[in-house]
N, C-alpha and C positions, 0 to 999 in steps of 0.2 A: 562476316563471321566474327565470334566475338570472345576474346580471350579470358579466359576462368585468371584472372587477376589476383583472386581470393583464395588462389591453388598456393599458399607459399608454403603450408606444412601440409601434407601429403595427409588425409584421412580416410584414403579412399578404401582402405581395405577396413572398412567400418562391419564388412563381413567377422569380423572376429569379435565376438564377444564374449571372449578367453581370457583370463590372465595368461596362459599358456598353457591350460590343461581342459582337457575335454569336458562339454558341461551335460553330459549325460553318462551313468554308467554304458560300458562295455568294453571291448579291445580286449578280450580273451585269445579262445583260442581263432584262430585267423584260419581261412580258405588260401590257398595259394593266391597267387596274382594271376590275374585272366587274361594278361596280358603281359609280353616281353618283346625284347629285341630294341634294336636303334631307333630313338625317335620318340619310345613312348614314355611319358611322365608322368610317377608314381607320387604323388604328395601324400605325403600321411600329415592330416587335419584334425584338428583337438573337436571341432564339434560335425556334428550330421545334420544336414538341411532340416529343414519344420515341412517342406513342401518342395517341389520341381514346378508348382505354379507359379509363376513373378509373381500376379498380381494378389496375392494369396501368401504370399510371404511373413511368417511372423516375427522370423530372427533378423538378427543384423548380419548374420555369416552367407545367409540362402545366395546371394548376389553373388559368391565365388563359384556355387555350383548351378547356376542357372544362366548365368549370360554368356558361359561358351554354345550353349545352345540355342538363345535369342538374340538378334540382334534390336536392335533400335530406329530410329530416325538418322539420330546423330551419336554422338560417341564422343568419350573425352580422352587424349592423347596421355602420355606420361609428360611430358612438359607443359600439361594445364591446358590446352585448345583443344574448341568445338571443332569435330571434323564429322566430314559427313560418312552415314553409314548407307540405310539404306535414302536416306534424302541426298541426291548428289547439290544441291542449292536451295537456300530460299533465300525471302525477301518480303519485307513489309508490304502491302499493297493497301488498300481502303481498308485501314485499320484492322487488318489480319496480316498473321505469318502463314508466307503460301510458301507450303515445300512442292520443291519438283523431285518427286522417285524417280528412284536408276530403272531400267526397264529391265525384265527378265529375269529378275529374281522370284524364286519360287521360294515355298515354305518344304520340310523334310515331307510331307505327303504328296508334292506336288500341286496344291492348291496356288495359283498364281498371288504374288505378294502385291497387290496396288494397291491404292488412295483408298478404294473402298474396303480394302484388309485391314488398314492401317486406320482410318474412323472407325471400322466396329470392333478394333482392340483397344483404341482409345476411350470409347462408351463403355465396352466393360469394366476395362480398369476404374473408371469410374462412378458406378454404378453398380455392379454384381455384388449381390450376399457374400458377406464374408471378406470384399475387397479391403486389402490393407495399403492398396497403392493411392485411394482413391484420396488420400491427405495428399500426397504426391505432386496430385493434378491439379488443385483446388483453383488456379490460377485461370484453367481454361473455360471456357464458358460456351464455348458454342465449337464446334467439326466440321466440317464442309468438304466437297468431296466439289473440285471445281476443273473442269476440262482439263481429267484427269491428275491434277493437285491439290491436294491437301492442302485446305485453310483454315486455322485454329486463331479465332478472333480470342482474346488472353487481356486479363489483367497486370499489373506491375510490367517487368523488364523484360525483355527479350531473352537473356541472359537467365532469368529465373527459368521461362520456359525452357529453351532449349537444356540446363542442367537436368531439370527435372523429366525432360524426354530422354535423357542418355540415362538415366537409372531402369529399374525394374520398373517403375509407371508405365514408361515406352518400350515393356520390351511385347515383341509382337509374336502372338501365337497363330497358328494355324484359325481360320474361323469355324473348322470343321471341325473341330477339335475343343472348342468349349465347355460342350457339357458333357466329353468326353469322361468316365467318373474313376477312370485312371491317372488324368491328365497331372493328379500331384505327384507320380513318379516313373508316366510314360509321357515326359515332354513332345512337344511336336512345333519345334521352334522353327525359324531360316537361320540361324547361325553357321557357322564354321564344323561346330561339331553335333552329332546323333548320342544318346543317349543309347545304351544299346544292355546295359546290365547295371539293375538297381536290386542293391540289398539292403533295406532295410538298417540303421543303425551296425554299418558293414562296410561299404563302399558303393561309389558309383562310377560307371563306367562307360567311356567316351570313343565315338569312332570319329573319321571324317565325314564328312557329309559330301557324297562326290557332285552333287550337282552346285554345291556354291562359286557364288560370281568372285570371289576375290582367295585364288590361293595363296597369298602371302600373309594371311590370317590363318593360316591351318598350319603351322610349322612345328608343330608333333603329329606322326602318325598314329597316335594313342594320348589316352590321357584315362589314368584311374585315381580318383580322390578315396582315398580311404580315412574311416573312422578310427583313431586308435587312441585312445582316450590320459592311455598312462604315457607323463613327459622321458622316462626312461628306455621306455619300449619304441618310440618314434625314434627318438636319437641314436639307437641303437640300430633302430633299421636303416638310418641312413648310412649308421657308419660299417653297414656290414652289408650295404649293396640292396637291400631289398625295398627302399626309396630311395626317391634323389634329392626331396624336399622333406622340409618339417619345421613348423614352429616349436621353438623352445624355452625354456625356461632362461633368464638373465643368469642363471648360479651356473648353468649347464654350458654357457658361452666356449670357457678356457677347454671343458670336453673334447669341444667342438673341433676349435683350434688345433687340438693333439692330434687328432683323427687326418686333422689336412682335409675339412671342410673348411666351404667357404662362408662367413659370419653376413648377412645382411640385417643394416638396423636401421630405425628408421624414428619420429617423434610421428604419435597420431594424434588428429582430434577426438579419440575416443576419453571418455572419461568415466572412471569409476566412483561410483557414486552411491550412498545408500538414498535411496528414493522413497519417497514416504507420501502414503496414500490421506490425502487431507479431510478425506471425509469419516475415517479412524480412529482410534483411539483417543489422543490428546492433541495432535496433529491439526486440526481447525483453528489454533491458536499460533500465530503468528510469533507469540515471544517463545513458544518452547520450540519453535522450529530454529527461532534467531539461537536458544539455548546450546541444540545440537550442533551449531554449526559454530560455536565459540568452544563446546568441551571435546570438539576430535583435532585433535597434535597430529596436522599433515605433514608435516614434515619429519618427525618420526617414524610415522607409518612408511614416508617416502623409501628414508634412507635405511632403516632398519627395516623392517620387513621386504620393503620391495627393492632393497639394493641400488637406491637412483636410478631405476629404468620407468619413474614417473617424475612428474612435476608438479605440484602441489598448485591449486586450481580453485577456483569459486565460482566459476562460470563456465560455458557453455563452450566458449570460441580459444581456441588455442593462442598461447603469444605469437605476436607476427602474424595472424590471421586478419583480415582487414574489421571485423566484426568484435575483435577483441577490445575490452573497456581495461585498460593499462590504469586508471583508479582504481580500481578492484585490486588491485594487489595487494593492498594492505588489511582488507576489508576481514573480519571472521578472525583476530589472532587468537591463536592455543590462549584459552583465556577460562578456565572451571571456574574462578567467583563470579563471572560477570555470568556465565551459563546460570549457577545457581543463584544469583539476583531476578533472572529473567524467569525462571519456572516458580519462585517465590512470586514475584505479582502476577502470575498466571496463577495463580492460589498451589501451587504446587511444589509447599516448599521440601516436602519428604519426597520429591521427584515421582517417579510414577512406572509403571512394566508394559513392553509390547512385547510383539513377534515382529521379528523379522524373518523372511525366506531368503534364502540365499543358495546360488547354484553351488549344484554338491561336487564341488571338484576342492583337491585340496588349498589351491591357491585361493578359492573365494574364500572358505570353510575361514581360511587363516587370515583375509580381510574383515572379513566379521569379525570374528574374536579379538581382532588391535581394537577396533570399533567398540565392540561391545566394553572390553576392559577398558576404556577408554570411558565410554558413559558412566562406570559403577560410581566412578569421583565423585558425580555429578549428584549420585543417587539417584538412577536413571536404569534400568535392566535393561536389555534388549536379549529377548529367547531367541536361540537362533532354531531355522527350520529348514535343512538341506532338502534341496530335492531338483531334479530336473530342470535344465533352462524352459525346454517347452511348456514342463507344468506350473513353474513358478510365473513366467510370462503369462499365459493363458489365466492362474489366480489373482494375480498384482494388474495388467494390463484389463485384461478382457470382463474380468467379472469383478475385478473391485474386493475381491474378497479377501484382502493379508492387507496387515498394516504399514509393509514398508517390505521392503525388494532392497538384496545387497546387489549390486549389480552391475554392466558399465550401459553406458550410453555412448551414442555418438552414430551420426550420420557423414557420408561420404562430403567430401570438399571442406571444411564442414557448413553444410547449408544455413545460416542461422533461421531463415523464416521455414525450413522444415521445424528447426531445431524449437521454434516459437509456436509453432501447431502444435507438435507433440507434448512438448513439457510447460505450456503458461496458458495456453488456452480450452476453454471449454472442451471438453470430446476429446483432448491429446491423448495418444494412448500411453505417455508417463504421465499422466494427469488423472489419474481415475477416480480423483475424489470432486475433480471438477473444479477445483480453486479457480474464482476470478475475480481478475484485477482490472479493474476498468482500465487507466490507463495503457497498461498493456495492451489491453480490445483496442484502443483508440493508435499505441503506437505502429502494432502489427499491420491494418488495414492503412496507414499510412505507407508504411515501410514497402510493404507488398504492391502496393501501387507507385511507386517512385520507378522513375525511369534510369535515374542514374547515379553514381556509386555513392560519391559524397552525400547524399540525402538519406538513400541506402545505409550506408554506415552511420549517420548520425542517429539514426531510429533503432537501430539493430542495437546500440551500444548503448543507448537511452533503455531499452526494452532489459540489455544485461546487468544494468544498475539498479532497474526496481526487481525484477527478479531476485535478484540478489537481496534488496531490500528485505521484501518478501520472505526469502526463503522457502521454497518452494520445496529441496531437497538440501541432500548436504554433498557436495563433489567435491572430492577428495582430490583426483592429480590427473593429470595426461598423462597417457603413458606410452613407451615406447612400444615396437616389439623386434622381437630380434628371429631370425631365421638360417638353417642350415642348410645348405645344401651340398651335392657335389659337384665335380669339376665338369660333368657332360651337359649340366643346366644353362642355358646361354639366357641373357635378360631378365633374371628373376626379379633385377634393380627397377626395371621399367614395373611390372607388378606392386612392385611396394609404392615408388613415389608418383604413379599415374591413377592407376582409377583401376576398378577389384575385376576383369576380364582377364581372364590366363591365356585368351590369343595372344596377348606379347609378349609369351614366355617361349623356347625354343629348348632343342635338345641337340649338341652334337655328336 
């Protein structure tokens, strides 16, 4: 089995793609809680899933409300190790990974979970209209279902595979349950926990599932995630009993403190970023993208708007991540003449206006506007256009249609050859103008087939220098995030710095 090496900053709650306020309206008035007593854990969360389908997933947060329901193959611990879930072993054999399943595990309908469950969730994931896992998988190439084990003949590392089967790619559904046309908000996973009440932009609500093979994964007897969108209204439920958890705001911290919660913090790979569609506006042009990424002052934005709860950034892989290019640190300085040099011989020396979308909560609202005042230097507009994560995703990602997305990025660990599918190459879905770099093509399909890390990292790091070159978007900083809880929450710390499953969370 093989150790996540590249786990040293914790990104795995890549579920949040919050500054720390909810990216959809609502959180009025509320329905009581559906649920009390010892045991059960109320987290109030800034955003509401896009789906309950894994493989249909369009946010980065879906992964916090769907994998207490599914499990996987394998599974990644909070100290960075593949461990097994429903695969209790595997092993290389004639150039496949052959896992061997635990016997007797069933799915919430009772449909028996084996080898042949587990290749036609794999097929879907990979294949189905609408799949967003199916980037996920790209590595494997062929399924096998061999006296009764599962053989997935793969491209590049082991290690790739196996990551990429402990996320939503591998989480396994019922086969009954497919074309179920509920199934994005009446899950029917084998996990730990049953899905038992979904509202809508509200909350969603969790039982145990009594037939599961492992109860020291069900260590709440309840679990209800709720939507509550405003940062004052969460914090105030925790400190007056009617949550136990809640993400907050960095200014909210010392709040916190008074109240006698407990502070968890943590540095993520996620990054915010304004993302810019290359097939748009003025964006096809190389120097005005180098432009935008010399006239934004990261470190102003850091430390004045965001309080140092980011780190000002130009790439993808967080410091201390093995994928990290530590030349890059200098690369992009706050720099308006050399901005306006570069958009002057892109013939645009009176700079030029777009749109940006940006999700309408007021912490993004307020990362555009340092951004946008930040461009006018330049003679550069940027219009900003609030609205929904799900809709501005679905405009910027899926149809191509806005010129630039304020927004964050980042995936769990953080994966760099996810992180090279989605934003450098052809088809990524932060890519929707399509920009492409040859050598990129040429580093990725390298990288992705290297067997081992040194090689891995050499390509990975090469890939974050021309990227960069490029300019593909402009990324502002890593940021942290910070979390409240109270005193009955047991391991909320394993949450943060292991991988985005609430089974390792506990209630005394």
């Amino acid at each position: 089995m093989s150790r996540m090496t590249g786990r040293v900053l914790a990104a795995s709650l890549a579920v949040i793609a919050v500054l720390s306020a909810g990216c959809a309206q609502g959180g009025g008035e509320r329905a009581p809680s559906t649920q009390s007593g010892a045991g059960v854990l109320r987290f109030a969360y800034t955003a509401f899933p896009s789906t309950l389908d894994p493989h249909k997933a369009s946010t980065a947060w879906d992964e916090l409300y769907v994998l207490p329901v599914y499990d996987r193959l394998v599974t990644i611990t909070p100290e960075g190790e593949i461990a097994p879930m429903i695969a209790e072993s595997w092993k290389k054999k004639g150039g496949k990974e052959v896992f061997t399943l635990r016997s007797g595990a069933t799915f919430h309908d009772g449909t028996p979970l084996d080898a042949e469950a587990v290749r036609a969730n794999l097929e879907r994931a990979m294949t189905a209209k609408g799949s967003t896992a199916a980037s996920l998988l790209k590595m494997i190439k062929e399924v096998e279902v061999e006296d009764g084990a599962l053989a997935i003949r793969h491209t590049g590392s082991e290690e790739d595979l196996l990551n990429a089967l402990a996320h939503r790619g591998g989480a396994l559904i019922s086969p009954k349950a497919f074309d179920n046309p509920d199934l994005d908000r009446k899950p029917v996973g084998s996990g730990p926990y049953q899905v038992t009440d979904y509202r809508r932009d509200d909350r969603v609500v969790y039982k145990p599932f009594p037939g599961y093979y492992d109860k020291s994964a069900q260590r709440l007897k309840g679990l209800e995630m709720s939507f509550v969108n405003d940062d004052d209204t969460r914090l105030n439920g925790v400190r007056s009993g009617q949550y136990d958890a809640t993400l907050i705001r960095p200014e909210q911290a010392d709040t916190a403190r008074d109240a006698d919660l407990k502070m968890e913090e943590f540095l993520t790979g996620l990054v915010y970023q304004l993302n810019l569609n290359t097939g748009r506006s003025e964006f096809g042009d190389q120097r005005v993208r180098q432009a935008l990424n010399h006239a934004v002052d990261r470190r102003t934005i850091t430390d004045k708007l965001l309080l140092g709860s980011c780190e000002p950034t130009v790439q993808a892989a967080p410091a201390g991540h093995w994928a990290h290019e530590p030349s890059l640190e200098g690369a992009y300085p706050y720099d308006p003449a050399k901005a306006r040099q570069l958009l002057a011989a892109a013939g645009l020396p009176d700079g030029f206006s777009f749109t940006a979308l940006v999700w309408d909560n007021t912490a993004f609202v307020q990362l555009g506007e340092a951004i946008q005042d930040q461009f006018k230097d330049i003679g550069v507009e940027m219009k900003l256009r609030p609205m929904s994560a799900d809709q501005s995703i679905d405009l910027y990602q899926n149809r191509g249609q806005a010129d630039a997305l304020v927004s964050q990025i980042g995936v769990a660990g953080p994966d760099p050859r996810l992180i090279t599918q989605q934003d450098y190459l052809k088809g990524g879905l932060n890519n929707p103008g399509d920009l492409t770099v040859e050598r990129i093509e040429e580093l990725a399909e390298e990288s992705a087939a290297a067997t081992d890390r040194a090689a891995q990292q050499a390509g990975y790091r090469e890939i974050a220098k021309v990227a960069a070159e490029h300019a593909y978007n402009v990324p502002i900083c890593n940021r942290k995030l910070y979390y409240a809880v109270n005193d009955k929450v047991r391991d909320f710390g394993k949450l943060l710095t292991g991988f985005d499953d609430i089974r390792v969370v506990g209630m005394g």
